[in-house]
N, CA, C and O of each residue as an XYZ file, in Angstrom:
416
protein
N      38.853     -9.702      1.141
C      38.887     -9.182      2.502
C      39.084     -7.662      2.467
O      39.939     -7.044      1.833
N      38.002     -7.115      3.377
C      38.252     -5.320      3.274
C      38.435     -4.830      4.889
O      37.642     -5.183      5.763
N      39.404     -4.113      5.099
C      39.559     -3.667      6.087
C      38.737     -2.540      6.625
O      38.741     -1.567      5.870
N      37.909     -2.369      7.910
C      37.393     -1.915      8.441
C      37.271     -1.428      9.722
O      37.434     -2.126     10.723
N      36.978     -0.215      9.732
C      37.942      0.593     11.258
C      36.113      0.480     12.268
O      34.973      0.809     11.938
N      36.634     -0.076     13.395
C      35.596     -0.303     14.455
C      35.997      0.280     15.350
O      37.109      0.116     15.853
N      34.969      1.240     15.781
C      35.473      2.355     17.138
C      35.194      1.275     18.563
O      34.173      0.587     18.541
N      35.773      1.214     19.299
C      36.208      0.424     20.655
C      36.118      1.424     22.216
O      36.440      2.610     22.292
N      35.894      1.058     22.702
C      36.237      1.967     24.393
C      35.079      3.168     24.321
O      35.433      4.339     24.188
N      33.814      2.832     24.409
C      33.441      3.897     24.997
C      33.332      4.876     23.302
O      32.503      5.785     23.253
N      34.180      4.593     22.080
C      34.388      5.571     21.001
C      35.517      6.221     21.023
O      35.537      6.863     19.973
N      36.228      6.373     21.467
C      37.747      6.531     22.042
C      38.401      6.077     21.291
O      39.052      6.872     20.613
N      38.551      4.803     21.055
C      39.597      4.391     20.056
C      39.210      3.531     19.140
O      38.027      3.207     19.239
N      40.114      2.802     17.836
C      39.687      2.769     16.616
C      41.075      1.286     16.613
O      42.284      1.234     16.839
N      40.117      0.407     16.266
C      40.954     -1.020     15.583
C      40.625     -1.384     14.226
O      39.496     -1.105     13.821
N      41.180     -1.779     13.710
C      40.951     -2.506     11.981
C      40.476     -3.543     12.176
O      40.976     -4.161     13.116
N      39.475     -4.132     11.519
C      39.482     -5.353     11.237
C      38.800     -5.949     10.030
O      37.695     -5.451      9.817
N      39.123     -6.753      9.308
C      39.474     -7.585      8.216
C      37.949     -8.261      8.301
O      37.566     -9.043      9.171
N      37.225     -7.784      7.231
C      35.664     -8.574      6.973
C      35.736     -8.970      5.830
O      36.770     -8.590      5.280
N      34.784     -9.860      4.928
C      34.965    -10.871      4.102
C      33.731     -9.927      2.947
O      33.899     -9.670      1.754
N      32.790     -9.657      3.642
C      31.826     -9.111      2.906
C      31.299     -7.809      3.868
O      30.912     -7.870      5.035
N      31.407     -6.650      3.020
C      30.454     -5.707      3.321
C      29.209     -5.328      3.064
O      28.931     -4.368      2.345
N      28.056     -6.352      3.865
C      26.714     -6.272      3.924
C      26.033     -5.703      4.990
O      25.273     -6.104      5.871
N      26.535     -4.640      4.647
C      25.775     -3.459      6.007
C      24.850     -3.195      5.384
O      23.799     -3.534      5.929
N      24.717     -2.562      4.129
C      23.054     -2.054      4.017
C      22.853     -1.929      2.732
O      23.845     -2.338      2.128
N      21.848     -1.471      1.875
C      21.713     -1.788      0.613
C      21.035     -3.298      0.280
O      21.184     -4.292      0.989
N      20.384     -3.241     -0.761
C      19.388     -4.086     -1.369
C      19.685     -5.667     -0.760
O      18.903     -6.538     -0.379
N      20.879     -5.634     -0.830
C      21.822     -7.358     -0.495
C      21.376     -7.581      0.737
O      20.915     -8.698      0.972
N      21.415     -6.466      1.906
C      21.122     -6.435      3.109
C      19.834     -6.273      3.788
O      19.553     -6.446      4.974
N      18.784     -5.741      2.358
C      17.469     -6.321      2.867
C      16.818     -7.741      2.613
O      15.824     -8.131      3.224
N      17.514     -8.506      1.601
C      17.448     -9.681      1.548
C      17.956    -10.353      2.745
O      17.339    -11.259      3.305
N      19.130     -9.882      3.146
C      19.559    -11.070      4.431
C      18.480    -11.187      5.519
O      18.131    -12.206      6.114
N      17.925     -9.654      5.685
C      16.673     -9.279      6.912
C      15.862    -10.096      6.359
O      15.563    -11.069      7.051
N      15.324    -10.013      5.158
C      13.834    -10.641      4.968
C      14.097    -12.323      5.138
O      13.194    -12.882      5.761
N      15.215    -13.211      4.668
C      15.547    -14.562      5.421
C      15.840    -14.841      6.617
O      16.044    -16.022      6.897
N      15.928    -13.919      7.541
C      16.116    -14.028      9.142
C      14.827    -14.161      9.102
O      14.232    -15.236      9.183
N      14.298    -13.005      8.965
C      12.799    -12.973      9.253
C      11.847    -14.425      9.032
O      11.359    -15.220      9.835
N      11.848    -14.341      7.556
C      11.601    -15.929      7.538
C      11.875    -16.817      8.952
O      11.041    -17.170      9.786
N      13.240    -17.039      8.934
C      13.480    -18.237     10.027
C      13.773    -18.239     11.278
O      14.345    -19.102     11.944
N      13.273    -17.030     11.629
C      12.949    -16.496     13.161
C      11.187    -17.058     12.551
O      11.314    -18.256     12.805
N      10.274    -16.978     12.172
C       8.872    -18.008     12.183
C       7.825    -17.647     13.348
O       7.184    -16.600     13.267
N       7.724    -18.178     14.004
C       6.846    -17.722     14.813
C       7.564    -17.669     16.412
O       6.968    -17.836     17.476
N       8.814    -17.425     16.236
C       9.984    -17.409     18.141
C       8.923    -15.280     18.226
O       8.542    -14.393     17.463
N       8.983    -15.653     19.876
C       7.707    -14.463     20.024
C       9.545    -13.545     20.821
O      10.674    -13.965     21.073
N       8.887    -12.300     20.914
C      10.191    -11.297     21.680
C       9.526    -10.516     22.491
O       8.426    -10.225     22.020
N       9.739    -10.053     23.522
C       9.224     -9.363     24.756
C       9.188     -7.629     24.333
O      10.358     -7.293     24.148
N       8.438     -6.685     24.168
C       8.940     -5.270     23.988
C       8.144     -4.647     25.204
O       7.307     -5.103     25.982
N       8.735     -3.447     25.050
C       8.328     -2.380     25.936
C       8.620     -2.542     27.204
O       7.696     -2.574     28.016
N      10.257     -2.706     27.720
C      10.436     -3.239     28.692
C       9.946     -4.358     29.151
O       9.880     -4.554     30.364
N       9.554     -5.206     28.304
C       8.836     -6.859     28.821
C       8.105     -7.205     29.582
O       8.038     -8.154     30.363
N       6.860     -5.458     29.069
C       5.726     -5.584     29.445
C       4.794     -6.408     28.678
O       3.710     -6.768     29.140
N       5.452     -6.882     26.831
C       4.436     -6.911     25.657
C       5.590     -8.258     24.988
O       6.784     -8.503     25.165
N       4.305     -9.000     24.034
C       4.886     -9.838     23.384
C       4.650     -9.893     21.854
O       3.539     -9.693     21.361
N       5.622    -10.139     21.223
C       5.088     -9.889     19.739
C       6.020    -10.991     18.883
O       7.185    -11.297     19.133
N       5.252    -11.449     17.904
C       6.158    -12.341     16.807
C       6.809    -11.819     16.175
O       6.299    -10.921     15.506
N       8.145    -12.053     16.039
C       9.086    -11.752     14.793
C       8.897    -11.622     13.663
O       9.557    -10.820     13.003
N       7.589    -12.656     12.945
C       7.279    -12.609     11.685
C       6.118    -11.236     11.344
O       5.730    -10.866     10.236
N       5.767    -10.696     12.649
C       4.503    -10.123     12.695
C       5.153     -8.400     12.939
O       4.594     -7.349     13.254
N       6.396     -8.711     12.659
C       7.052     -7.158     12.619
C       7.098     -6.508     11.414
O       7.489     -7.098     10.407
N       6.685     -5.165     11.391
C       6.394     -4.323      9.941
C       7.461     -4.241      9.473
O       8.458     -4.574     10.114
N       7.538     -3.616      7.808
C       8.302     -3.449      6.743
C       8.793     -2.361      7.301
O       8.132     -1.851      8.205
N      10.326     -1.622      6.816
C      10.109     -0.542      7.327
C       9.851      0.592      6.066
O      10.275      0.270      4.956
N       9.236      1.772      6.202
C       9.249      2.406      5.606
C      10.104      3.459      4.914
O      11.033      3.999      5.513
N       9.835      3.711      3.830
C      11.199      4.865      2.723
C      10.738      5.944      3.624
O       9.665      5.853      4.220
N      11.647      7.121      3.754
C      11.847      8.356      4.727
C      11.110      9.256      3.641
O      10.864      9.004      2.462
N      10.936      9.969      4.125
C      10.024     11.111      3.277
C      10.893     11.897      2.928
O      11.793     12.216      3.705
N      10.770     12.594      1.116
C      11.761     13.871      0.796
C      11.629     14.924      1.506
O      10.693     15.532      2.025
N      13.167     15.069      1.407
C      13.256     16.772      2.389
C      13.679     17.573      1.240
O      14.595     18.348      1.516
N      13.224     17.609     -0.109
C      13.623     18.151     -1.199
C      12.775     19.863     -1.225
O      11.569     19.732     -1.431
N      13.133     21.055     -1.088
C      12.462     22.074     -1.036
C      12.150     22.126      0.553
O      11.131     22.800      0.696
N      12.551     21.753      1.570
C      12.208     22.097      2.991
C      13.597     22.725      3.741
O      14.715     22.238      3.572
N      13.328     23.828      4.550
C      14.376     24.307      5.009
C      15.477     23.690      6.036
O      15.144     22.653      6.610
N      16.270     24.028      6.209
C      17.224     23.445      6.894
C      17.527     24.550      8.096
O      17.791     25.653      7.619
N      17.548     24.511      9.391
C      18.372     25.522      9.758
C      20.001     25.412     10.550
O      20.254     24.411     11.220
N      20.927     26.410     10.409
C      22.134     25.999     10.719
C      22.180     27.194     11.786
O      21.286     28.026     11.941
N      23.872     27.100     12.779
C      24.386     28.189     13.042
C      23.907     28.582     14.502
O      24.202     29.664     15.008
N      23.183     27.663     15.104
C      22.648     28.106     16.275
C      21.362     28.895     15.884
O      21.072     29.986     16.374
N      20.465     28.094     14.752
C      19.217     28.756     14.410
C      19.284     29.878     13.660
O      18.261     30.375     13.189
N      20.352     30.338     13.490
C      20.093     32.238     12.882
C      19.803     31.998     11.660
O      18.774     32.554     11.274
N      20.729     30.919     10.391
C      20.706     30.568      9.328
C      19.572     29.601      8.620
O      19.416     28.450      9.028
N      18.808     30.127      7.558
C      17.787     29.036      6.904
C      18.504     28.578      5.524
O      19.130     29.088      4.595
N      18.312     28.055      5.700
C      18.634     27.453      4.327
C      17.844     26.562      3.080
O      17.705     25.389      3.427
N      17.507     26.740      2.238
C      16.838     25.395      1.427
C      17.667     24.031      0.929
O      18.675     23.912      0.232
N      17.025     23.302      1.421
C      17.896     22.010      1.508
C      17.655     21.339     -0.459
O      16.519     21.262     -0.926
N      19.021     20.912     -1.378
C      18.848     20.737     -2.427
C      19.521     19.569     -2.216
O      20.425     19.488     -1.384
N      18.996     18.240     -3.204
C      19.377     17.058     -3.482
C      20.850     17.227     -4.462
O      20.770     17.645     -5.617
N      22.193     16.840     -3.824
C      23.634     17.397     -4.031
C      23.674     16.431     -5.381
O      23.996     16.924     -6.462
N      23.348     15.100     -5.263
C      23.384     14.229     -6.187
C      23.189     15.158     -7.490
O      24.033     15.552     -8.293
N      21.897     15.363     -7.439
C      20.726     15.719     -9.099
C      21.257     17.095     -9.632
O      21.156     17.596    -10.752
N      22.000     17.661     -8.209
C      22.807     19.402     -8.510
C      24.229     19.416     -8.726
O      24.916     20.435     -8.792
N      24.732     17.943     -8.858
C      25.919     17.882     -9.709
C      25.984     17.305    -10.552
O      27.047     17.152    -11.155
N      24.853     16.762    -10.913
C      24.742     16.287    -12.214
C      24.538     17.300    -13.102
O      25.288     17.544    -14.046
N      23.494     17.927    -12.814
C      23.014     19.268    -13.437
C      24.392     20.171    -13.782
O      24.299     20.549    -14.950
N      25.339     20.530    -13.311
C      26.057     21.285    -13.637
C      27.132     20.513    -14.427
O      27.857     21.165    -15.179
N      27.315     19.033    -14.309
C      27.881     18.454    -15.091
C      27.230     18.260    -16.911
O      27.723     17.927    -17.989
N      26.144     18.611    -16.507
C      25.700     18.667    -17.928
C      25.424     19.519    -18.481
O      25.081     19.105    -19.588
N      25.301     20.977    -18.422
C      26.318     22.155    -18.449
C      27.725     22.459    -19.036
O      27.998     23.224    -19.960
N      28.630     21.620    -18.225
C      30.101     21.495    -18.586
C      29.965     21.078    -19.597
O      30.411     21.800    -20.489
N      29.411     19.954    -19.976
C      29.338     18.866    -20.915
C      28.963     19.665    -22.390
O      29.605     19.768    -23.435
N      27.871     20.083    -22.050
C      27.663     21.130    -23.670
C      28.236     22.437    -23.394
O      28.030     23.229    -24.314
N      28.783     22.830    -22.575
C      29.757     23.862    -23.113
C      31.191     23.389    -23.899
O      31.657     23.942    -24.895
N      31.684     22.384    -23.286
C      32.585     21.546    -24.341
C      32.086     21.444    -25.555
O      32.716     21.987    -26.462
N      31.122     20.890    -25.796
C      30.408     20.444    -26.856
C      29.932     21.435    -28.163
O      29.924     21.049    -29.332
N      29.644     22.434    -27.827
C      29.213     23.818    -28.311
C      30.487     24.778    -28.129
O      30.415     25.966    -28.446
């Protein structure tokens, strides 16, 4: 059991509560989607204000987001550009650095 803070009122305020599994998102959690999907089958759902009808099974994959690796960022009320760098791959990088300067 992991405790988990759920905002309440509007976002205002904040309760704990006690979940069994954290399957919010990640690989585990596209499996659970793709077995709903499955057994939702052919139940149809109303869109576009329930002007339109469409099958559940007949709903697209969704797609990976496109890199923002080398595209600017701007901050500051616009004044500031920035180039946006993947933080992950740029602390690794300097960790391996550290690493052979120890080493050497």
């Amino acid at each position: 059991m992991v405790k988990v803070k759920v905002r309440t009122g509007r976002g205002t305020g904040t309760i704990e509560v006690e979940v069994g599994d954290l399957k919010f998102s990640g690989e585990e959690f596209k499996k659970i989607q793709a077995d709903r999907k499955k057994a939702a089958g052919n139940r149809t759902v109303s869109t576009g204000r329930g002007t339109g009808r469409r099958k559940l099974s007949d709903t697209p994959e969704p797609k990976a987001r496109p890199s923002t690796k080398g595209k600017t960022r701007s901050t500051g009320r616009g004044t500031v550009q920035e180039k946006v760098q993947h933080k992950l791959l740029f602390g690794f990088y300097f960790y391996y650095i550290f690493l052979r300067f120890l080493i050497f």
